[in-house]
C-alpha positions in Angstrom: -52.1 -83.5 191.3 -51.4 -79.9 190.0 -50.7 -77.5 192.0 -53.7 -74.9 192.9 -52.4 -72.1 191.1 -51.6 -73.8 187.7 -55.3 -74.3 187.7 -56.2 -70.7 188.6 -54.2 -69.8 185.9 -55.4 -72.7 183.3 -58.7 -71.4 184.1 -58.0 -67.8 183.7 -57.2 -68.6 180.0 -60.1 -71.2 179.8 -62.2 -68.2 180.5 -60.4 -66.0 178.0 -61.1 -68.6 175.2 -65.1 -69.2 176.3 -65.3 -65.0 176.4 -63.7 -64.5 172.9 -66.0 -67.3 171.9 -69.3 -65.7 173.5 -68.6 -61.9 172.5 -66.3 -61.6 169.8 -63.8 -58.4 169.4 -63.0 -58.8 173.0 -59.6 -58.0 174.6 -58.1 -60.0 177.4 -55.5 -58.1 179.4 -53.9 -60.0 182.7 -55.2 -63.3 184.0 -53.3 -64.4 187.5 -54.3 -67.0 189.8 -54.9 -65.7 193.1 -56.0 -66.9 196.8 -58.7 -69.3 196.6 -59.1 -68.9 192.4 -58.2 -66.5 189.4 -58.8 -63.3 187.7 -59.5 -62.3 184.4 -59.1 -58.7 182.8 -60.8 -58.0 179.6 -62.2 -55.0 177.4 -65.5 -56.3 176.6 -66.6 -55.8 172.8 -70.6 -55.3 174.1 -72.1 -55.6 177.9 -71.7 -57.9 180.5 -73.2 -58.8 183.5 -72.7 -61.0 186.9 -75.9 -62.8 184.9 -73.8 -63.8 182.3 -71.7 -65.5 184.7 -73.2 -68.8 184.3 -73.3 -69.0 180.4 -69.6 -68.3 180.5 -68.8 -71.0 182.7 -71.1 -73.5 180.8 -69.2 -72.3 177.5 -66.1 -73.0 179.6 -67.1 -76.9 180.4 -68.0 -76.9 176.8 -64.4 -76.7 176.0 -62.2 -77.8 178.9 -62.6 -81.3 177.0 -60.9 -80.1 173.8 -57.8 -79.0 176.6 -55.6 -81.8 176.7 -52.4 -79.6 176.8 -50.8 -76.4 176.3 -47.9 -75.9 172.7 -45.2 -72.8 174.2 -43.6 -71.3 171.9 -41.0 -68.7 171.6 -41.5 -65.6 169.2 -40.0 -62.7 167.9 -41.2 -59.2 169.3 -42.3 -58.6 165.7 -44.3 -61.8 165.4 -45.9 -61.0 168.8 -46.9 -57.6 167.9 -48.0 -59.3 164.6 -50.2 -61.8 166.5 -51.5 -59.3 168.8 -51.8 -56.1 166.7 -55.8 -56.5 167.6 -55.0 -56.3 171.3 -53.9 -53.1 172.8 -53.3 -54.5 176.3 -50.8 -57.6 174.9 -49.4 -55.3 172.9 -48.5 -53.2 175.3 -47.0 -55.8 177.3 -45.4 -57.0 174.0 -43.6 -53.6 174.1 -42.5 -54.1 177.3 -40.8 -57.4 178.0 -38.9 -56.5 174.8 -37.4 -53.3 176.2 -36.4 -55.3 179.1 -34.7 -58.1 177.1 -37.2 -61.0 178.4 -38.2 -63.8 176.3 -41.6 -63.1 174.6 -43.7 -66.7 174.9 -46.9 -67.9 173.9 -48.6 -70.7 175.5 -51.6 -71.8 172.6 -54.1 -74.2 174.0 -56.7 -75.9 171.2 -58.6 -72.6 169.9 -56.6 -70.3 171.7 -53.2 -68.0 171.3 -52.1 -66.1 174.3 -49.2 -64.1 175.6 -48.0 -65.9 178.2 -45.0 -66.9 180.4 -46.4 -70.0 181.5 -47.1 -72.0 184.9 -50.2 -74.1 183.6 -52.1 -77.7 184.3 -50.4 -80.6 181.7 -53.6 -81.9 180.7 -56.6 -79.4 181.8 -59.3 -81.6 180.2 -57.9 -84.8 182.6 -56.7 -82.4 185.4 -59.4 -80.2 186.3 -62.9 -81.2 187.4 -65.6 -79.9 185.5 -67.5 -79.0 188.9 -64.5 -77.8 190.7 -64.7 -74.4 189.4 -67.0 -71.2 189.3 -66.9 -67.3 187.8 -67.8 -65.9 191.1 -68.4 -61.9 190.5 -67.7 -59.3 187.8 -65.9 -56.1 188.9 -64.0 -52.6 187.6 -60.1 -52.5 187.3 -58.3 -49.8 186.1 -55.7 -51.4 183.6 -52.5 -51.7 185.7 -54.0 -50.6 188.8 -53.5 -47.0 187.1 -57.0 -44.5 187.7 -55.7 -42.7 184.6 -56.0 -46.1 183.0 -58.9 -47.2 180.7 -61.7 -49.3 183.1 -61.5 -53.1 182.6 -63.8 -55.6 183.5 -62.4 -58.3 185.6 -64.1 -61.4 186.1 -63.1 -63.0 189.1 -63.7 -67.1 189.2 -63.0 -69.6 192.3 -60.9 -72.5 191.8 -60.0 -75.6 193.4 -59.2 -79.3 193.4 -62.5 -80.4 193.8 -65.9 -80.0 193.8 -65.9 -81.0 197.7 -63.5 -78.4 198.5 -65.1 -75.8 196.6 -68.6 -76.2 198.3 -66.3 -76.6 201.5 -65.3 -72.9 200.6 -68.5 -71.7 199.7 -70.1 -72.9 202.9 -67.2 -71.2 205.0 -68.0 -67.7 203.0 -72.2 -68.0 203.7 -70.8 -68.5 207.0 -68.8 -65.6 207.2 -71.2 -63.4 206.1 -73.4 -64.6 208.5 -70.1 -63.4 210.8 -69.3 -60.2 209.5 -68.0 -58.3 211.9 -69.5 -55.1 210.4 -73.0 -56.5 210.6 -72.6 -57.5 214.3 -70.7 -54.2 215.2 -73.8 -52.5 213.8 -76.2 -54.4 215.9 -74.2 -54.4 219.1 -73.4 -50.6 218.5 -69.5 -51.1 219.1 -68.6 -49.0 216.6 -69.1 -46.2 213.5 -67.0 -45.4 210.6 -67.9 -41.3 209.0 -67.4 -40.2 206.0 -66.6 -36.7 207.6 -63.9 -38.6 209.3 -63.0 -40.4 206.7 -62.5 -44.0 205.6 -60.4 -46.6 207.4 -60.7 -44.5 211.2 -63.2 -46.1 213.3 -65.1 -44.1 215.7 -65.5 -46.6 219.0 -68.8 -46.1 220.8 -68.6 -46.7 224.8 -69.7 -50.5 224.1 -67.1 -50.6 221.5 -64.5 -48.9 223.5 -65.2 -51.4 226.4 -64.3 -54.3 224.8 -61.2 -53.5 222.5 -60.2 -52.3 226.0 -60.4 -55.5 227.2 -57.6 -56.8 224.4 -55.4 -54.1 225.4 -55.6 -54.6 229.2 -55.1 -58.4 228.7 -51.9 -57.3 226.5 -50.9 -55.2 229.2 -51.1 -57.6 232.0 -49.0 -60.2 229.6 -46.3 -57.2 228.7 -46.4 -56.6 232.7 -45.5 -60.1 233.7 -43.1 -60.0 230.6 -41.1 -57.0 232.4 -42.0 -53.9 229.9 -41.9 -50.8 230.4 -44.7 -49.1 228.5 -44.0 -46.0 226.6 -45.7 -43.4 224.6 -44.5 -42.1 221.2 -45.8 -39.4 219.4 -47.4 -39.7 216.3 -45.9 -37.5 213.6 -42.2 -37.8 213.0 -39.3 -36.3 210.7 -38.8 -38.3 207.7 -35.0 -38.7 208.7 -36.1 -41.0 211.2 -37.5 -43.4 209.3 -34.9 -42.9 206.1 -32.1 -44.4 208.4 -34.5 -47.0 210.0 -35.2 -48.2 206.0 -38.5 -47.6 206.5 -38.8 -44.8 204.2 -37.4 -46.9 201.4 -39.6 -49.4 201.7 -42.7 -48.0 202.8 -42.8 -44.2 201.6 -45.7 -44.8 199.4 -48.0 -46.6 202.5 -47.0 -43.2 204.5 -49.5 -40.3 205.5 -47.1 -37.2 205.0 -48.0 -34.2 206.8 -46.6 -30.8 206.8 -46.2 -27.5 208.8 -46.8 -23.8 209.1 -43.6 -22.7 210.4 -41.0 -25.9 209.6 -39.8 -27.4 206.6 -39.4 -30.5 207.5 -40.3 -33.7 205.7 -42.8 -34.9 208.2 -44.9 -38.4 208.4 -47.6 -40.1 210.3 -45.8 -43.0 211.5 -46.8 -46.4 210.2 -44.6 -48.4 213.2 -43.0 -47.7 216.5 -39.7 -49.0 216.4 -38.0 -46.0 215.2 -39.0 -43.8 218.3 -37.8 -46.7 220.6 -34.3 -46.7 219.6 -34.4 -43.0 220.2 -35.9 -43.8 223.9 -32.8 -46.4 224.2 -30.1 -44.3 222.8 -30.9 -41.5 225.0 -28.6 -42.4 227.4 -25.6 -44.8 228.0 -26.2 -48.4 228.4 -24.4 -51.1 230.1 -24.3 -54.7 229.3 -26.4 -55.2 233.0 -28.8 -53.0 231.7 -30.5 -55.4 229.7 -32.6 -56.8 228.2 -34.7 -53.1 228.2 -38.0 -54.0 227.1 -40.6 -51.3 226.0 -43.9 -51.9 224.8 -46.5 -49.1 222.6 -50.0 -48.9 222.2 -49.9 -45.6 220.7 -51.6 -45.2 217.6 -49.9 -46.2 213.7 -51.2 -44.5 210.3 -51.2 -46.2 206.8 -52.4 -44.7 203.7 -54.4 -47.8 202.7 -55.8 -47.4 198.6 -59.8 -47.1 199.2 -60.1 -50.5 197.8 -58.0 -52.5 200.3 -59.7 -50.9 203.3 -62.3 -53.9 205.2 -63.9 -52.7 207.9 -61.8 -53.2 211.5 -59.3 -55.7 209.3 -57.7 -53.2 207.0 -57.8 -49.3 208.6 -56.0 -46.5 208.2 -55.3 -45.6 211.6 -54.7 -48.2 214.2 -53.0 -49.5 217.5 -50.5 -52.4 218.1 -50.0 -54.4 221.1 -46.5 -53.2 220.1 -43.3 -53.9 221.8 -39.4 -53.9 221.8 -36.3 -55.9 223.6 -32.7 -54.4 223.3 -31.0 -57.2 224.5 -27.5 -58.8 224.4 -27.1 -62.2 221.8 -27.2 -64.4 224.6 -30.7 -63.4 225.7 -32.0 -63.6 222.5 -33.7 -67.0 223.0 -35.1 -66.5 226.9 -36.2 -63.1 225.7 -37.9 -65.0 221.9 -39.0 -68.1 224.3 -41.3 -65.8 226.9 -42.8 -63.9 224.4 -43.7 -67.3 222.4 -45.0 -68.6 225.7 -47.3 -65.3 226.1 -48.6 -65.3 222.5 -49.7 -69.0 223.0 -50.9 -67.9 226.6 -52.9 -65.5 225.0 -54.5 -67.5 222.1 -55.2 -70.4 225.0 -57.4 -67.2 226.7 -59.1 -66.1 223.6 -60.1 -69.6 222.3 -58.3 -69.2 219.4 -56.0 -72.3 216.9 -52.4 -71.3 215.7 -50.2 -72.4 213.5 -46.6 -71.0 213.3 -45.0 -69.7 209.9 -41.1 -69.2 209.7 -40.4 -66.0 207.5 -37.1 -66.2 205.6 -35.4 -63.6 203.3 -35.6 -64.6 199.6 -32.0 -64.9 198.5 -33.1 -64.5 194.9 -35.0 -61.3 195.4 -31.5 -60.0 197.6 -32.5 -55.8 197.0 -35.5 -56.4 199.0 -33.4 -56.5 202.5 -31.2 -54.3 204.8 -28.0 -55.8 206.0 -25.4 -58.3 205.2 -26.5 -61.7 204.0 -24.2 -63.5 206.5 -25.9 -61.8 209.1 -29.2 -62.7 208.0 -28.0 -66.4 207.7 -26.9 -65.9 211.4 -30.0 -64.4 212.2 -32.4 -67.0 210.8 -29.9 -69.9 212.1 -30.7 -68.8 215.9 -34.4 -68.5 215.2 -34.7 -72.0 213.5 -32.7 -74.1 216.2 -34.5 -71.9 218.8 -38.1 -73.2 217.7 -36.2 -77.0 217.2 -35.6 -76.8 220.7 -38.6 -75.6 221.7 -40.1 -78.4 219.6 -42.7 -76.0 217.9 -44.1 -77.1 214.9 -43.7 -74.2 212.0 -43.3 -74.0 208.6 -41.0 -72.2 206.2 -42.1 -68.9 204.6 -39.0 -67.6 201.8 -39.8 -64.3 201.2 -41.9 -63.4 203.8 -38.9 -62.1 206.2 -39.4 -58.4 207.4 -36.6 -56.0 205.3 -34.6 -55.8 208.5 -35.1 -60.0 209.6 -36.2 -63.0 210.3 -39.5 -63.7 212.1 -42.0 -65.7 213.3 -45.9 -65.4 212.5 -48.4 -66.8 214.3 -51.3 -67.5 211.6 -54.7 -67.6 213.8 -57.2 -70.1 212.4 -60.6 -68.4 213.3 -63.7 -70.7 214.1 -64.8 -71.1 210.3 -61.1 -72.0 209.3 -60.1 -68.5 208.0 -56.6 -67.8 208.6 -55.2 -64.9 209.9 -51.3 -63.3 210.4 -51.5 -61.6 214.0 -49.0 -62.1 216.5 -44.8 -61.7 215.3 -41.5 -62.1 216.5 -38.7 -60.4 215.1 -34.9 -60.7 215.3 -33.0 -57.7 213.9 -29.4 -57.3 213.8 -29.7 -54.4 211.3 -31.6 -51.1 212.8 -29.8 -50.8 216.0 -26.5 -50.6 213.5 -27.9 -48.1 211.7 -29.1 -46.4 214.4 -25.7 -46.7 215.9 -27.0 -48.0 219.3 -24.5 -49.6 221.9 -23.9 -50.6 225.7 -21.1 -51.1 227.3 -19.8 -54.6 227.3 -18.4 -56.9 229.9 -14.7 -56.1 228.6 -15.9 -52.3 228.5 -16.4 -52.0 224.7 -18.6 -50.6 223.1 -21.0 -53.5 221.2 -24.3 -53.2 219.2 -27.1 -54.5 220.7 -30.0 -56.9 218.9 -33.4 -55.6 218.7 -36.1 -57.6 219.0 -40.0 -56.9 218.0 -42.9 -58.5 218.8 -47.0 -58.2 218.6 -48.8 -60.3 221.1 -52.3 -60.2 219.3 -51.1 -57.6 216.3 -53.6 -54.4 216.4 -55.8 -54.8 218.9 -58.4 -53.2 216.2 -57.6 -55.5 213.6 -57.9 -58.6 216.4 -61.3 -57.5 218.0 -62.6 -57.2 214.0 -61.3 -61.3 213.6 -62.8 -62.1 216.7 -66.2 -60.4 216.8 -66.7 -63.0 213.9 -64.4 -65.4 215.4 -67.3 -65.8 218.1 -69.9 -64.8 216.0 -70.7 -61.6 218.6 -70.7 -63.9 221.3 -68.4 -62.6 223.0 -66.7 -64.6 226.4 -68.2 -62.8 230.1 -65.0 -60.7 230.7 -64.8 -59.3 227.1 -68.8 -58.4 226.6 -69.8 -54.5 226.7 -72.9 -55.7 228.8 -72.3 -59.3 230.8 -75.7 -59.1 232.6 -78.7 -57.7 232.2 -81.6 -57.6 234.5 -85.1 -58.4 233.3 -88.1 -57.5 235.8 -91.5 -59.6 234.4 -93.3 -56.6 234.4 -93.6 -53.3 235.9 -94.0 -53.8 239.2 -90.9 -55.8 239.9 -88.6 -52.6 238.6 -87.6 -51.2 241.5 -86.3 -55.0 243.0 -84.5 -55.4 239.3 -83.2 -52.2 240.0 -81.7 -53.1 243.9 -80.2 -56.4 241.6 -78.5 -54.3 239.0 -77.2 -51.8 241.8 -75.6 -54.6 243.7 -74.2 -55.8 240.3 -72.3 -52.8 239.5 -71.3 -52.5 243.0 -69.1 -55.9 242.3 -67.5 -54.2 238.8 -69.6 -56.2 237.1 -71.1 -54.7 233.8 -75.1 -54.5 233.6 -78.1 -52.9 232.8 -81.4 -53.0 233.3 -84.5 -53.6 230.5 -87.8 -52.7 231.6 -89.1 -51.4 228.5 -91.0 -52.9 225.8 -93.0 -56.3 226.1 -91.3 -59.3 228.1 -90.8 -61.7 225.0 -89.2 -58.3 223.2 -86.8 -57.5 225.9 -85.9 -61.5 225.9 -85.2 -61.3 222.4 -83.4 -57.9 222.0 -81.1 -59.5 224.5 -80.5 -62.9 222.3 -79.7 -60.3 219.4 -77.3 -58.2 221.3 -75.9 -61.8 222.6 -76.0 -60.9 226.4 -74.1 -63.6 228.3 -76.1 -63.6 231.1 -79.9 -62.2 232.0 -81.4 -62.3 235.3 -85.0 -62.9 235.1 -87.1 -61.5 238.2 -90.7 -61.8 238.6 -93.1 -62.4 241.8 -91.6 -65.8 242.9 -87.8 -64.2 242.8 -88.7 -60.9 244.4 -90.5 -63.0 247.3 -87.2 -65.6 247.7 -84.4 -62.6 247.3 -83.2 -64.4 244.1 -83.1 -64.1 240.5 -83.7 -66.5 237.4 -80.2 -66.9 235.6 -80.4 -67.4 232.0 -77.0 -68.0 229.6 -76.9 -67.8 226.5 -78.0 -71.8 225.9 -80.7 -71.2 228.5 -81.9 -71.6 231.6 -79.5 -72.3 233.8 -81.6 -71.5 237.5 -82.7 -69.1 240.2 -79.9 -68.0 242.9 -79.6 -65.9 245.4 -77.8 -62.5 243.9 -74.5 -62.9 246.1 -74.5 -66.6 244.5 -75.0 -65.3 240.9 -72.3 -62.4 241.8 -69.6 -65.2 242.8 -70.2 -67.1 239.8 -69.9 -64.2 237.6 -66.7 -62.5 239.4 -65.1 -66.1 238.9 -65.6 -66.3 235.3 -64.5 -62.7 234.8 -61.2 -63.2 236.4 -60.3 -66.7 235.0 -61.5 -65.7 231.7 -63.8 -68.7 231.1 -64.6 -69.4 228.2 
């Protein structure tokens, strides 16, 4: 079977072929596959519309027949820009590969010429299912991703193996808008993004604030048992910091810079905490039975995300990690890497969450990407890779995917609709604390560099409490929820015992309010909507019996005294029940 992105990228010509054929005079610019399907760039000679989707595709089955292969062939820059002289974008390009001494290709399918470097389907017509496929939207992109560009239109199709797998996919996206996390942070009034604040910075209401809390706390219990210290860096830094750290190198252009009245100084929101910890650990000498020193940093990060990438709670500007450090000795790299692995899966056991673990490796063809000594790097990922054979994890092998400093492992959640998700890592770097010229005193009384270690339990806690308010659909487990019970009087005249109930409630630390207002069958609903885990229904019968009617969110579950219903709730607050 071809691979899935031979047939994004067979279809992205497909559907250069069908829109040449449907509005003639058009240029085709870039056609990539991409997750899940393709895109196509184009100048369109007319108008176009998301209606015109399905005409395109039909024109597209009308031809996928006539594709039983692909002829490459090797040309001249002359014969290119000869070939191409109608096409600005490919001529461009054309320009370009030439200047950098690449080989100029075309790959010609039955009706169709096209600048190409290849990385298609054998036989499209016997390959491709005529049902697996669909032109999903129509967008604007700037040519090259460049404002001062011309405006393209991009049409943007979906792509897979099969029809079963594409209506699979399409299911799991009516589902996840169903999930949105936006949506249900609207209704539950968690949260509110400003324009006077400006985009990617959320603005947590006291609902909100209450249960991204509850991820921190739970990280913080985990980092305590784990033996970190907790820390608190400050947010803007010199850029000298991060230029011998390599993060200015590689991230400068994700970097909020910010500047002063009265120093010169090249300053920077920081984007990650590591810098500022070796500063913590280098500010005084270290001996080998000092460590492992572990700190750990919930102090807000800054990333100047382009407007486009920026998704609600899942891509922000400014954020928090459940961020955290070990200086440590070689020896104790793997107890050190095997408690943390033990919390993170600790942790995804609590939240009710599947894992799978990816292996990041440094590409060893792409070598200018990385910090630090390839032999080192071999070292580093050796130890990593025996460490999770001996563990007898399960993982698989990422190349290219390694941090610029090292080796790491990802834990990809997989959310209840079977999104995946990169949250929690573990990092093993040899570099930084050598640049950063960091030692401790060895057993021999040497001076010797230690290893650095970083490590996310959940990742942002923002980011993870936008994956799980859709992960549970807003349902949110008892210990988590803003409000875990609410107290429902019948009707007026039972208020003031729903009151005593909600009283005694609070008393306990648990987290309720009381609805009186509105009609009963309103007030029942309201709470469905807001997803309540628990309601305590009182009315003549209850007052009369000092009880209350305990309702979950599947229904009635029966009437209880209050201490009974307090037990019961306390219980599932501090086991974190699901």
């Amino acid at each position: 079977m071809a691979e899935i992105e031979q047939i994004g990228h067979t279809l992205a010509h497909l559907t250069v072929a069908a829109v040449r054929e449907l509005w003639p005079g058009s240029q085709n610019a870039i056609g990539p596959s991409i997750d899940n399907g393709f895109y196509q760039d184009f100048e369109i000679a007319g108008t176009i519309s998301d209606a015109d989707l399905p005409k395109i595709e039909a024109k597209m089955r009308e031809l996928l027949p006539k594709w039983t292969g692909f002829e490459k062939k090797e040309v001249s820059k002359e014969e290119a820009l000869k070939e191409f002289a109608w096409n600005t974008y490919k001529s461009e390009l054309i320009e370009e590969f030439a200047g950098q001494g690449k080989k100029i290709t075309f790959h010609n399918a039955p009706g169709l010429v096209d600048l190409c470097r290849g990385g298609h389907v054998e036989n499209p017509a016997k390959e491709i299912a005529p049902d697996s496929f669909k032109l999903d939207r129509i967008a604007g992109a700037y040519w090259r991703g460049d404002e001062k560009n011309k405006m393209l239109t991009r049409i943007y199709g979906l792509a897979f193996p099969s029809k079963q797998e594409l209506d699979a996919y399409l299911k799991q996206r009516e589902e996840a808008k169903k999930r949105d996390h936006r949506k249900i942070a609207r209704e539950q009034g968690l949260l509110v993004f400003s324009d006077l604040v400006g985009s990617g910075m959320p603005l947590y209401t006291p609902k909100g604030n209450i249960v991204r809390n509850a991820i921190v706390n739970y990280s913080r219990e985990l980092n305590d048992k784990l033996g970190f210290g907790e820390v608190h860096t400050p947010n803007i830094n010199k850029a000298e910091l991060f230029k011998i750290s390599g993060h200015y190198d590689a991230f400068k252009d994700d970097m909020l810079k910010v500047s002063s009245q009265y120093v010169a100084d090249e300053m920077y929101m920081k984007p990650m905490n590591c810098p500022q910890h070796t500063q913590i650990y280098a500010s005084q000498m270290r001996s080998y039975r000092d460590l492992p020193i572990r700190y750990a940093d919930f102090a807000n990060l800054y990333r100047d995300e382009r407007p486009g990438e920026l998704s609600g709670l899942t891509r922000l500007r400014a954020f928090a990690q459940d961020d955290g450090h070990i200086f440590c000795r070689e020896d104790q790299i793997e107890s050190e890497v095997s408690a943390v692995l033990s919390a993170i899966q600790e942790a995804l056991a609590t939240y009710r969450i599947d894992y799978w673990m990816r292996f990041s490796l440094r590409d060893p063809e792409n070598g200018e990407k990385y910090l630090g000594d390839p032999a080192v790097w071999e070292h580093a990922q050796t130890i990593m890779r025996e460490l999770l054979q001996k563990k007898g994890v399960e993982f698989k092998e990422a190349v290219g995917e390694a941090a610029f400093y090292g080796p790491k492992i990802d834990i990809m959640a997989v959310d209840a609709i079977g999104r995946q998700w990169q949250i929690s890592t573990i990092q093993l770097d040899f570099v930084q604390p050598s640049r950063f010229k960091l030692e401790y005193t060895g057993e021999d009384g040497r001076a010797k560099t230690p290893v650095m270690i970083h490590r996310a339990l959940i990742g942002s806690p923002d980011r993870f409490l936008g994956i799980l308010i859709e992960h549970y659909a807003g349902a949110f487990p008892l210990w988590m929820a803003p409000v875990q019970a609410r107290v429902l009087p019948v009707s007026d005249k039972f208020s003031e015992y729903a009151k005593e109930l909600q009283d005694q409630l609070l008393a306990t630390g648990i987290r309720a309010d009381l609805h009186d207002s509105d009609s009963l069958g309103k007030r029942i609903r309201s709470s469905k909507v807001e997803k309540i885990p628990y309601v305590l229904v009182v009315g003549d019968e209850e007052m009369r019996a000092k009880t209350a009617t305990l309702e979950g969110r599947a229904g009635k579950i029966g009437a209880f005294p209050i201490a009974e219903i307090i037990a019961r709730l306390k219980e599932e607050i501090q086991t974190r029940a699901a």
